[in-house]
C-alpha positions as CSV (number, residue, x, y, z in Angstrom):
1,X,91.5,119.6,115.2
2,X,95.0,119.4,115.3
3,X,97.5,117.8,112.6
4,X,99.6,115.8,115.2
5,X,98.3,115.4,119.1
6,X,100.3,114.4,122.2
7,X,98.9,112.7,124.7
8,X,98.6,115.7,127.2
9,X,96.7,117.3,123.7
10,X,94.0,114.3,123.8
11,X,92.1,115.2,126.5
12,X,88.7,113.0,127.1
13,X,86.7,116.5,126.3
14,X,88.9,116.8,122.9
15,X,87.9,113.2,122.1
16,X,84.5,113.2,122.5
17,X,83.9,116.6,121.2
18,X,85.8,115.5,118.3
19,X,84.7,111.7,117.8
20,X,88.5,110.7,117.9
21,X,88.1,107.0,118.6
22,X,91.7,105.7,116.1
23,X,94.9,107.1,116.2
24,X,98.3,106.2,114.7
25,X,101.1,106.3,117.2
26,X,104.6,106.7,116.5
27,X,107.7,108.8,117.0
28,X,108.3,111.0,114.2
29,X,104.5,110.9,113.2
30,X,103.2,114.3,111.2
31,X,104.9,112.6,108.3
32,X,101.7,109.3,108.3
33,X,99.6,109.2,105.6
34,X,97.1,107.0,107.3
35,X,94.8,109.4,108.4
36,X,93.7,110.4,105.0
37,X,93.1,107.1,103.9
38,X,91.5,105.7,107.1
39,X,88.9,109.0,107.2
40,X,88.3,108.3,103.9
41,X,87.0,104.6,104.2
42,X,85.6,105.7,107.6
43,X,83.1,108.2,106.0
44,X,82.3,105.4,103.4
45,X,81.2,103.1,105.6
46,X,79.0,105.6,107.6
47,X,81.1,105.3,110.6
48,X,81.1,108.5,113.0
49,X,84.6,108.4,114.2
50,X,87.8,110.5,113.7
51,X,91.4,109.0,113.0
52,X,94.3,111.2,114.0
53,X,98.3,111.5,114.3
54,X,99.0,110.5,117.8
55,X,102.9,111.4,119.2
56,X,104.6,109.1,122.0
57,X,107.3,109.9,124.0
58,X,110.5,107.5,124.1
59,X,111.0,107.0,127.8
60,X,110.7,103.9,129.3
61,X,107.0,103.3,130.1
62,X,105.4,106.4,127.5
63,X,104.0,104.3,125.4
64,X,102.3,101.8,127.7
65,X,101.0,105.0,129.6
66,X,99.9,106.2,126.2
67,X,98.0,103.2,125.4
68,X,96.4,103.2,128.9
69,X,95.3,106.8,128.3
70,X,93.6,105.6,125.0
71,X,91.4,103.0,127.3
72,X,90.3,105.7,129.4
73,X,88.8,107.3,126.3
74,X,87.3,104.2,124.9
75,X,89.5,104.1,121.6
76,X,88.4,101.0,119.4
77,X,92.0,100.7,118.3
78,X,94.8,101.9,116.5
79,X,98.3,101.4,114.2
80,X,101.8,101.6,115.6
81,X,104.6,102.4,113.7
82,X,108.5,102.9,114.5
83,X,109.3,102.6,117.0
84,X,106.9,101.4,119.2
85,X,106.1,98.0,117.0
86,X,107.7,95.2,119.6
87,X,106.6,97.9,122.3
88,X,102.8,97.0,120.9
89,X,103.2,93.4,120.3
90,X,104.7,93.2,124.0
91,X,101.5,95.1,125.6
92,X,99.1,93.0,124.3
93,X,97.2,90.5,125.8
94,X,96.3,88.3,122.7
95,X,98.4,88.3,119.5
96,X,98.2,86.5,116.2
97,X,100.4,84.2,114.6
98,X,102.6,86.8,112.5
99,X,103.0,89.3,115.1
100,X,103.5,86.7,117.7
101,X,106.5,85.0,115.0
102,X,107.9,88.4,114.6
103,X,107.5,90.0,117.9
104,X,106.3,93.2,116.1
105,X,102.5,94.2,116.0
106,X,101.5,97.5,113.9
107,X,97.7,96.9,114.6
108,X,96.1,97.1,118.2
109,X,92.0,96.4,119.1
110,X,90.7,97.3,122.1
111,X,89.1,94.6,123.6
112,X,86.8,94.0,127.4
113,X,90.3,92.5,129.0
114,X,92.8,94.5,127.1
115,X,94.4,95.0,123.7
116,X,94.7,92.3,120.7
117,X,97.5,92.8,118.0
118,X,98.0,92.0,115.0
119,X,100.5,92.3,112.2
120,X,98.9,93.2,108.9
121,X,102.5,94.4,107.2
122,X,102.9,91.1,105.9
123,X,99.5,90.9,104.5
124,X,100.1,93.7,103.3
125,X,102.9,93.1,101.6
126,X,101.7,89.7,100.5
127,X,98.4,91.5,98.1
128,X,100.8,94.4,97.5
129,X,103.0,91.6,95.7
130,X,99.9,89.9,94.0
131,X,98.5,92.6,92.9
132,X,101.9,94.0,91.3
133,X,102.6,90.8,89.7
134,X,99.9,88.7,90.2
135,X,102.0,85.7,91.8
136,X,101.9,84.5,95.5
137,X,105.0,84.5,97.7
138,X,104.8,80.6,97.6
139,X,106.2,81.2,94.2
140,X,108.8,82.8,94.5
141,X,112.6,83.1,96.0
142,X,112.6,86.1,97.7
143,X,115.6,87.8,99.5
144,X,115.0,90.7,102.0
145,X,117.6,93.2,102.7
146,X,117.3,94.6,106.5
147,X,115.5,91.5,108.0
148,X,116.3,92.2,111.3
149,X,114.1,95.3,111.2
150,X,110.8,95.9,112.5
151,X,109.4,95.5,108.7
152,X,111.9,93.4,107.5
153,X,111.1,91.1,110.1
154,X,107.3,91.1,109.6
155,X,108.1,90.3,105.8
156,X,110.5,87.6,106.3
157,X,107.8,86.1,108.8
158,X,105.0,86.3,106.3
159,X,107.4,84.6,103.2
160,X,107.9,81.8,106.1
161,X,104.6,81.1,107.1
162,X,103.5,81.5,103.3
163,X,106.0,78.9,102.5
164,X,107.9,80.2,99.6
165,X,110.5,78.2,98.2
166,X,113.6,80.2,99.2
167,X,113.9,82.7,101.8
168,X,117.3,84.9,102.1
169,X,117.5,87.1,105.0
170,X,120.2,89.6,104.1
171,X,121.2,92.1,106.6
172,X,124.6,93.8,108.5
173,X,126.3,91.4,110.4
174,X,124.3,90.9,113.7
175,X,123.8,87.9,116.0
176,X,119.8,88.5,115.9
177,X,120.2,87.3,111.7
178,X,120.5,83.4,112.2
179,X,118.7,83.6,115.5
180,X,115.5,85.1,113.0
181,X,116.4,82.4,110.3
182,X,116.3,79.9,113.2
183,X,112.6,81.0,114.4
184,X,111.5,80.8,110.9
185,X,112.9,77.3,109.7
186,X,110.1,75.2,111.8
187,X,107.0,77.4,109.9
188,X,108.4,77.4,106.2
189,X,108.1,74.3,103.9
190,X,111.3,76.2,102.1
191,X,115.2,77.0,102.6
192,X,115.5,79.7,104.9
193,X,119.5,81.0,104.4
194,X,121.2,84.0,105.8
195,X,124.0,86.6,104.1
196,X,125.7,89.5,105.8
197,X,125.1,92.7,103.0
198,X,128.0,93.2,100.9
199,X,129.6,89.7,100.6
200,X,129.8,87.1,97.5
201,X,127.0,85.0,99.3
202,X,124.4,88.3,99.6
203,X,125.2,88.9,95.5
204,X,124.9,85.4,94.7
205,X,121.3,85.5,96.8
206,X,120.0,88.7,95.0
207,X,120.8,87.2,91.1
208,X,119.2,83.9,92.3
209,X,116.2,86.0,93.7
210,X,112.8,86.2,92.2
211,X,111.9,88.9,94.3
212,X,114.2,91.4,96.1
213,X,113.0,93.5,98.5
214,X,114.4,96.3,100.1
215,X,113.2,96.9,103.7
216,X,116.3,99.1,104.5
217,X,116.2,102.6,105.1
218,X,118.4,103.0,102.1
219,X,116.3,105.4,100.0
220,X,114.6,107.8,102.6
221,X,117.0,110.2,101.2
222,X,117.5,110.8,97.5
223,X,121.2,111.0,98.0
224,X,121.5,107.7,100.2
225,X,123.9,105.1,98.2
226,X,122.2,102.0,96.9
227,X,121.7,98.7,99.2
228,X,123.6,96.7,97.0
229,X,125.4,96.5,93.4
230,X,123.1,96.4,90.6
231,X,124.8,94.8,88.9
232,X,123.3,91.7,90.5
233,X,120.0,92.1,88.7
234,X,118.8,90.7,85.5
235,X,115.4,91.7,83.4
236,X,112.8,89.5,84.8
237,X,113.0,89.9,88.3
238,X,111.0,92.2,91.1
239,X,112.4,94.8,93.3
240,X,110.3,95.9,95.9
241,X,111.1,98.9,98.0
242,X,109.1,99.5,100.7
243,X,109.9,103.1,100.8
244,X,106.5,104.9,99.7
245,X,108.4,107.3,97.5
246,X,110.6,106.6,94.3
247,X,114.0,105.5,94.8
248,X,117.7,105.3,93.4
249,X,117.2,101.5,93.5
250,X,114.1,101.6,92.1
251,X,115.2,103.5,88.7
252,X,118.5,101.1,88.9
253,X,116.4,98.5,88.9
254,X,113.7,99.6,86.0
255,X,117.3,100.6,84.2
256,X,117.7,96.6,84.9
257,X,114.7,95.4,83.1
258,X,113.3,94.5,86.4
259,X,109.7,95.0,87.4
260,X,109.9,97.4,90.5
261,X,107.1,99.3,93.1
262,X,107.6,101.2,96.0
263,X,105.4,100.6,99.2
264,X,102.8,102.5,98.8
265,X,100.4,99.4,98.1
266,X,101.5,97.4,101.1
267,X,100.6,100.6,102.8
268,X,97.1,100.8,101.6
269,X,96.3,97.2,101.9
270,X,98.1,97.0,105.7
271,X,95.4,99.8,107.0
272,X,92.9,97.8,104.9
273,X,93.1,94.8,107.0
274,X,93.7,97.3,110.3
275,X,90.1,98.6,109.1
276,X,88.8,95.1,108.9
277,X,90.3,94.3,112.3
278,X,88.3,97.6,113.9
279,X,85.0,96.6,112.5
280,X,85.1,93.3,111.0
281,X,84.5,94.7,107.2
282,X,86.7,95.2,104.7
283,X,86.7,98.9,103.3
284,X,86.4,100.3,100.1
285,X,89.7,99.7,98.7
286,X,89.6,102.2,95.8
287,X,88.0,105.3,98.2
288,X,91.1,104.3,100.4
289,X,93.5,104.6,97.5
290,X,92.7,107.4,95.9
291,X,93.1,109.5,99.2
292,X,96.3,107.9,99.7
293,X,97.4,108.7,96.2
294,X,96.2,112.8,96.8
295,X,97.9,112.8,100.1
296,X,100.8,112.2,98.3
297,X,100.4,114.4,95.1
298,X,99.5,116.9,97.7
């Protein structure tokens, strides 16, 4: 079995000789955890099927043929991640309401009359939040630095339709910014604002913020400079950065006083709910953490 396949790789005799019926597609993909913690609540729950690393081409039209391939071989589903999400979302026949308000799916189910998404990076995120802190986003101001990306959006979606108080969508100066914050306004019950990064109004957002979160790619790289000043942060608050690793900003933020955690729980619980959207159960969360946790010690 190979670590990563490509769609000429995944022939119908592979899959079947193989039980490879899940896949997570993107474009870099060897890097995905996923398949460690998705075999690993597949074999708890008795179910005889294989989850691999699944490589798309870029072209125009390589990842709908990809997805049509994966018919053929009667997958029951799969995740997307960059940079493929709107690509998902837009191939779908039936979506639900947070990929729909986002445009961005990461979870696909094969279905009789085509393929369902579904967004479950804002769920996610929302039990990743609960269970770091133990309060809802409906409690909290919360300001998101790169909301006009394919997780920042998702995020900002799911603070909106959980109606949290305050919502500040912080990002580089880009017309899609207020035309987000203008999607959002009719589903949140709070004050949806907008801040280019860098400017008085984004600093006077983040000290006002209960929860900061960084959905940047600021922090992939040890050496990347920090989102913002720190200097905006005050003991008390949460910084969230959804990079799986530890960060600059997260141990400028502990040096803070704030209470910081990096994504690797929105991780876990967004192939949770993927797993319940496969098979209708919810899988052993613990099994499904631990192998997350050794893929990365590993």
């Amino acid at each position: 079995m190979l670590s990563v396949y490509t769609t000429q790789q995944l022939t119908a005799a592979e899959a079947e000789s193989m039980g490879i019926r899940l896949a997570v597609i993107g474009n870099p993909i060897a890097h995905s955890k996923s398949p460690q913690m998705q075999q690993a609540a597949l074999k708890a729950c008795c179910i005889s099927a294989r989850y691999i690393r699944l490589l798309a081409g870029t072209a125009p039209g390589e990842f709908e043929q990809t997805l049509h391939h994966l018919e053929q071989l009667q997958f029951i589903g799969a995740n997307v991640t960059v940079p493929f999400k709107k690509q998902a979302f837009a191939a779908a026949v039936q979506a639900d309401a947070l990929s729909a308000l986002c445009g961005a799916a990461n979870t696909l189910v094969r279905r009789p009359k085509g393929w369902h998404c579904y967004n479950t990076d804002g769920p996610g995120f929302a039990q990743a939040i609960r269970e770091l802190c133990g309060k809802e986003l409906c409690e909290l101001r919360i300001a998101i630095l790169g909301a006009c990306g394919g997780a920042g959006s998702a995020l900002a979606a799911q603070c909106a339709l959980s109606h949290c108080p305050q919502l500040t969508l912080l990002n580089r100066p880009r017309p899609q910014l207020d035309a987000l914050a203008h999607k959002l306004a009719p589903h949140s019950r709070g004050t949806i604002r907008t801040a280019a990064l860098h400017t008085p109004q984004a600093e006077a957002a983040l000290r006002h913020a209960d929860l900061i979160v960084n959905a940047t790619s600021l922090g992939l790289a040890d050496e990347d400079p920090l989102p913002f000043n720190p200097h905006c942060l005050h003991p008390g608050q949460i910084v969230y950065d959804i990079v799986t690793h530890d960060t600059p900003l997260r141990r400028a933020a502990a040096a803070c006083g704030c209470l910081t955690d990096n994504g690797l729980g929105m991780l876990l619980w967004q192939g949770a709910y993927a797993f319940e959207h496969w098979f209708g159960i919810l899988p052993p969360i613990a099994l499904m953490r631990a192998a997350l946790q050794s893929s990365f010690s590993s």
